[in-house]
N, C-alpha and C positions, 0 to 999 in steps of 0.2 A: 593458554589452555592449561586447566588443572592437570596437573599427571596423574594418569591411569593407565594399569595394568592392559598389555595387547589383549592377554584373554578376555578379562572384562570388557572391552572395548571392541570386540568382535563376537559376542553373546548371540546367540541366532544367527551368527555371518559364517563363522569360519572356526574351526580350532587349530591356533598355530604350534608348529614344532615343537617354537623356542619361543620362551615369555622375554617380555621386559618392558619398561615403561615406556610409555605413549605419550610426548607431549605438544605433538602440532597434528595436524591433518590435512595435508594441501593436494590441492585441486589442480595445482599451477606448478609444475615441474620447478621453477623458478624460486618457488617458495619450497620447494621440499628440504629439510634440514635433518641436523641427527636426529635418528627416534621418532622420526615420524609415520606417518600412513599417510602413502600416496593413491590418488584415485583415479585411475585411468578412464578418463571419463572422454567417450567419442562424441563431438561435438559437430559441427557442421562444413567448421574449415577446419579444426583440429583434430585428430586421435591421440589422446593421450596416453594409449598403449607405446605409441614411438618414443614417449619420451619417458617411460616407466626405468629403462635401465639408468637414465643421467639421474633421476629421482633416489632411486640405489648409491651409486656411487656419491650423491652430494650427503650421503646418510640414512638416509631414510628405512627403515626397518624392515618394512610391508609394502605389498600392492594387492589392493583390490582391482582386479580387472573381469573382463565377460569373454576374454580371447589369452590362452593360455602365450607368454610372453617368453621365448626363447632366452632372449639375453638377459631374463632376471632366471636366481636362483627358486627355483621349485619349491622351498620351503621359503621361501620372500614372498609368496603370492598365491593368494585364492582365486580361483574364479568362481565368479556368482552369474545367477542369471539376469538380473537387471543392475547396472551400476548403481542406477540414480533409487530404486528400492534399499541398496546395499547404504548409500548416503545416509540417507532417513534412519535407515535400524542402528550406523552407528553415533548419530542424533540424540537418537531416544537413549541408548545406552550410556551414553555420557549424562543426559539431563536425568539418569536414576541415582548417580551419585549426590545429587544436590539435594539439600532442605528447600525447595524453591517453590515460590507460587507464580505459575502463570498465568499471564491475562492473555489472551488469546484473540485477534483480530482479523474478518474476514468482511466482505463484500462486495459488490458490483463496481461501488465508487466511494473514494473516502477512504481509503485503508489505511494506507498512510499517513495523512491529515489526522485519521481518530490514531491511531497510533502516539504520531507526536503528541498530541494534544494531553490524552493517557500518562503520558513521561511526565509530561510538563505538571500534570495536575498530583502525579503519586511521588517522583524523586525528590520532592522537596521532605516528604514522611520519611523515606529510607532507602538503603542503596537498592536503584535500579539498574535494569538493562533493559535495551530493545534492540530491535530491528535496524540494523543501520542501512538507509539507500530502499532496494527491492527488496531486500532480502527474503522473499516473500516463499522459496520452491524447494526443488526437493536437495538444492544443494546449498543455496544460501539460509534458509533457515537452521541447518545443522551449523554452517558458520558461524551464527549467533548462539547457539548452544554451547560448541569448543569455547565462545569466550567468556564464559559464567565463570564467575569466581565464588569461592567459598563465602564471601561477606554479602554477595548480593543477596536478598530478601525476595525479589521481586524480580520478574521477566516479562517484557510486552516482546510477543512473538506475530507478527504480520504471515496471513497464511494468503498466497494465490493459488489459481488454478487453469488448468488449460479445458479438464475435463472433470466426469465422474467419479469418482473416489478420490481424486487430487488432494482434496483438504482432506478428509478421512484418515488416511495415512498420515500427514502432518498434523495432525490433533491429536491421532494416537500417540506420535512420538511426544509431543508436546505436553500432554496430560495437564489440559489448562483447567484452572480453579474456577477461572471468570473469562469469560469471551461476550465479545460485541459483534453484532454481524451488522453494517451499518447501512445495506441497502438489495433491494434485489432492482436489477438492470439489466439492460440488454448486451452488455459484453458479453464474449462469447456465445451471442443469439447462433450466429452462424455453427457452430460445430454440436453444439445442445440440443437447437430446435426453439425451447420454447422458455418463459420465465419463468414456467414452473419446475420444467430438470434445473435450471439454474439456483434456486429455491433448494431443489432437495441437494445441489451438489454444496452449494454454502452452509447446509441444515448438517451438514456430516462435522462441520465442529463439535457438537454434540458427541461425538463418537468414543473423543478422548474424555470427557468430563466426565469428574464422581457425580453419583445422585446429589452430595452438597453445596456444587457449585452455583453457579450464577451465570445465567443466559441476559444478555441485554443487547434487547432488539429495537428497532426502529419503528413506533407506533404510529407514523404516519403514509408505513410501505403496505399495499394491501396484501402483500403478500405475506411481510412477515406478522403484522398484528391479527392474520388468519390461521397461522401457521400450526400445528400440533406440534405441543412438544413434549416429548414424557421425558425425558433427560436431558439437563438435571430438574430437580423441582424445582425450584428458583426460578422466573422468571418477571423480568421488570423491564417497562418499556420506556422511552423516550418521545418524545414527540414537539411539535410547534402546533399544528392542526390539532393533534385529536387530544381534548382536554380530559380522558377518559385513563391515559399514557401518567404513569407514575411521577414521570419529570417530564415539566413540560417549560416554557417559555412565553412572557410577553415585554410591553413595551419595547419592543425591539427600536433601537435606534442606532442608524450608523452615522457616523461624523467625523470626517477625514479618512485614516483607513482605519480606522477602530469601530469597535461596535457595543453599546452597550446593553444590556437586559435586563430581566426579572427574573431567576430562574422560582418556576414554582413544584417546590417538591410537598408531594401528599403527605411526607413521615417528618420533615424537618421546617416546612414552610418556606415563605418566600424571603432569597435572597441575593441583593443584586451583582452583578458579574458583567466585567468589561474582558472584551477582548482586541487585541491587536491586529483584525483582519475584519473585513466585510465579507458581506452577502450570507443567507439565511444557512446555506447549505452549511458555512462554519459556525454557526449558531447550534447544528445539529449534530455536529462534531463535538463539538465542548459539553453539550448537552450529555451526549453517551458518553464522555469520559467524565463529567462530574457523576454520572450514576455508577458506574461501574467500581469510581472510586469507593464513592459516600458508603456501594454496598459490602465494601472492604472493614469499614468499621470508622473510617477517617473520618474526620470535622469537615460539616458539609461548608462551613464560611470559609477554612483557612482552604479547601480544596478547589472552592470558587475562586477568593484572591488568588491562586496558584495559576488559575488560566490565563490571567493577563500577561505571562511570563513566558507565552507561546510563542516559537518563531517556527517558521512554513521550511521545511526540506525539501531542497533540491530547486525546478522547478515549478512549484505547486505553491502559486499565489504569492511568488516571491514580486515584492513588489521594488523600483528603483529608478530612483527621482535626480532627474537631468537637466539642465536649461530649461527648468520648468515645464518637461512634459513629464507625466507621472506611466512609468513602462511597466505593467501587469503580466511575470511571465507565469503562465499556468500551464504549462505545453507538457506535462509528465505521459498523461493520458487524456482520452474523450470519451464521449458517449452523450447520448441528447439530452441528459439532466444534467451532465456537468456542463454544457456548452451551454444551455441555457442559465446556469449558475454563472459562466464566466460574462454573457454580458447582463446578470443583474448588478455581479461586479462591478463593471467598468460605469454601470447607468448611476452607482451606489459613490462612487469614488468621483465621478469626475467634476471639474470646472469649465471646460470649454468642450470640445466636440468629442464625441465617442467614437474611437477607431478600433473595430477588431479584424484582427489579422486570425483568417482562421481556416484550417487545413483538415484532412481526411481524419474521421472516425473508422475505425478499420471493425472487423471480425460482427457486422452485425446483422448481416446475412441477408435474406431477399431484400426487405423491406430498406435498404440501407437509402437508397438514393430518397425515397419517401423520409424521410427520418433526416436526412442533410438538409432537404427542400426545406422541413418543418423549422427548422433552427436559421435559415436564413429570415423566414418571414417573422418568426419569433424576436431578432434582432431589430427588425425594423419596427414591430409591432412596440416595442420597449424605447424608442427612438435612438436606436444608431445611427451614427453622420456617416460615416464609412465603412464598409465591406471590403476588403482585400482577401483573396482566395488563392491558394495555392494545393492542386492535388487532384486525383482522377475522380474524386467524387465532390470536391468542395466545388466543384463547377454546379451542383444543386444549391449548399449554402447561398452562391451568388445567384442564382436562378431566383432562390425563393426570398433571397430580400431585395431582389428588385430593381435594384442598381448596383448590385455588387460588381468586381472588379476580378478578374483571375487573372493569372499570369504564367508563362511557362515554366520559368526558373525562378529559383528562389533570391538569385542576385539582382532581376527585375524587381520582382516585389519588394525589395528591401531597400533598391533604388529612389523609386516611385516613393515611398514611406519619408524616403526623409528627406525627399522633395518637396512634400507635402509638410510635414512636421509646424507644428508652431506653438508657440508656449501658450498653456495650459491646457492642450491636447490630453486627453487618456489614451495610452493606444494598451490592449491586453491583446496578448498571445496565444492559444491555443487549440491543439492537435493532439490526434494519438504519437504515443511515443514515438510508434516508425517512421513517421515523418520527421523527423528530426528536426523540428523547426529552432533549436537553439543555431543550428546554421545561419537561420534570418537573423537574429535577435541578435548575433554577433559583428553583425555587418553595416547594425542599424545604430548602435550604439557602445 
């Protein structure tokens, strides 16, 4: 973390006693050192109010807490009224010392993936940073802001949300130059209602941006190529379908796990672009990060060749090849457009039989067991050889392809799998994150 002034660094939070420099900000008692600001942040199995005084004594300067803290000194500690608000402001207060441009990244699906893709296409021009992992909330994005350094040029900031004004806040701290919002979906149907609060809760990107920024949307979602947008004035869309979309895509071809194209842009013309992953959905990722780049000012050719240099984080499409069966783990998150992307994947990659292993989409509210049903018969409809299911709803999955398979425990299913197993099998992996299906995937190979 660059060193900055407490007062600076608690602007809108707090005015302390006593000044002096700020050079970590830890979340984690464990990680608190000298001079720093600790954040007692009450968590589900943790309060970190308990561990605000070891925080003190391992050095630490400050606590921000929301419950006045006996065994810290009174003048060591403010209390605010929301921690995870207080995180955010001291985010943004950090990211006002920098000359930085942010790019800004939000959506139902794909955050991540356009994320990386973004690094992949802009860090080879100058130093960047991004998001590392989730960092996507009101505590890990301020993480990725403490790590800016004076030489960085450039920031990709990954924004999630639980709810309504979620990204608002994070866009504010953020004050991105350029943002992507790469899909509206039904995540979060369940607590929203409907795709269009969803829409206006991803629409609050906008919030942090000058009028001369750069909006780039997704011209194939009906929601966002309908979208209003009066801030910033800039906008340019992306697309495969609608040939109407500033950058759009053809010849698409995939060939082992790579994929190659035609990127066709209205201002620079058509030029071709391989990437290291299949299925369309990453086609549409690369897509928004060669626009977002090109509208940077960068060479739209050497930003094309930059994409082929893309590797998948975490697991999101990582793919890993064994006694010649090819293992697809995409298991980060779900929802019925990515799950329908994971098996055009497996249908796109494979040599012998199609096997998906595949588990509970969560948070997508009435409709949900309708919406698993549709994705089981989706897979079969795309010809999947195998169905494995594990989860209180993937029991639709198996319902609606037909002959799918569920299982109690995930040491069953994993069992059964490589029972089965035989080389030149595909087998792809994927669930919402809380199923934790790297459980399976570790048992299985």
């Amino acid at each position: 973390m660059e060193k900055i002034y407490l007062s600076q660094l608690l602007k809108d939070i707090a005015v302390p006693m006593e000044d002096c420099v700020v050079s970590s900000v830890a979340v984690d008692s464990r990680k608190a050192e000298k001079d720093s600001v600790f954040l007692a942040i009450r968590g589900e199995r943790v309060n970190g109010e308990d561990y605000a005084a070891k925080a003190i004594e391992q050095g630490a300067c400050y606590v921000l807490t929301e419950n006045y803290i006996p065994d810290v000194p009174a003048h060591k500690q403010a209390i605010v009224p929301d921690i995870l608000d207080a995180s955010i402001q001291l985010g943004a207060n950090h990211r006002d010392i920098f000359d930085i441009e942010v790019i800004g990244v939000t959506g139902s699906v794909g955050k991540t993936s356009t994320k990386d893709f973004i690094y992949t296409a802009l860090s080879p021009f100058a130093p960047t940073v991004r998001s590392l992992g989730n960092h996507n909330n009101e505590i890990g994005m301020p993480q990725t802001i403490f790590g800016f350094a004076h030489s960085d040029k450039y920031a990709i900031l990954e924004m999630g949300m639980d709810d309504l004004g979620d990204v608002h806040k994070l866009s504010c701290a953020a004050k991105p130059k350029y943002a992507v919002i790469s899909c509206i979906g039904v995540s979060h149907l369940e607590k929203l209602g409907s795709q269009e609060n969803i829409l206006k809760a991803k629409m609050e990107m906008c919030d942090g941006m000058d009028k001369d920024g750069v909006l780039v949307l997704n011209g194939d979602d009906k929601f966002l190529k309908s979208a209003k947008v009066e801030n910033p004035l800039n906008v340019k869309y992306f697309a495969i379908e609608n040939k109407d979309a500033d950058v759009t895509a053809k010849n698409i071809v995939s060939k082992g796990l790579s994929t190659s194209f035609t990127i066709c842009d209205k201002v620079h013309g058509e030029i071709q672009c391989t990437i290291p992953v299949v299925g369309s959905h990453n086609v549409m990722n690369a897509l928004s990060a060669y626009t977002v780049v090109t509208s940077m000012g960068f060479d739209p050719v050497q930003t094309a060749a930059n994409l082929a240099d893309y590797v998948p984080s975490g697991m999101r499409g990582k793919v890993v090849e064994k006694d010649g069966i090819t293992f697809v783990e995409d298991c980060y998150n779900a929802s019925p457009d990515s799950m329908r992307a994971a098996v055009n994947t497996v249908c796109a990659v494979a040599k012998g039989r199609k096997i998906c292993v595949f588990g509970d989409m969560l948070e997508l509210g009435a409709d949900s067991d309708k919406m698993h049903f549709a994705v089981g018969e989706y897979a079969k409809q795309q010809g999947v050889n195998v169905m494995l299911c594990f989860g209180d709803k993937a029991r639709f999955i198996a319902e609606g392809f037909g002959a799918g398979q569920m299982f109690g425990t995930k040491d069953a299913l994993a069992a059964y799998l490589k029972s089965i197993m035989q080389a030149d099998d595909t087998v792809i992996f994927k669930a919402s994150r809380g199923m934790a299906f790297e459980e399976i995937i570790e048992k299985v190979y």
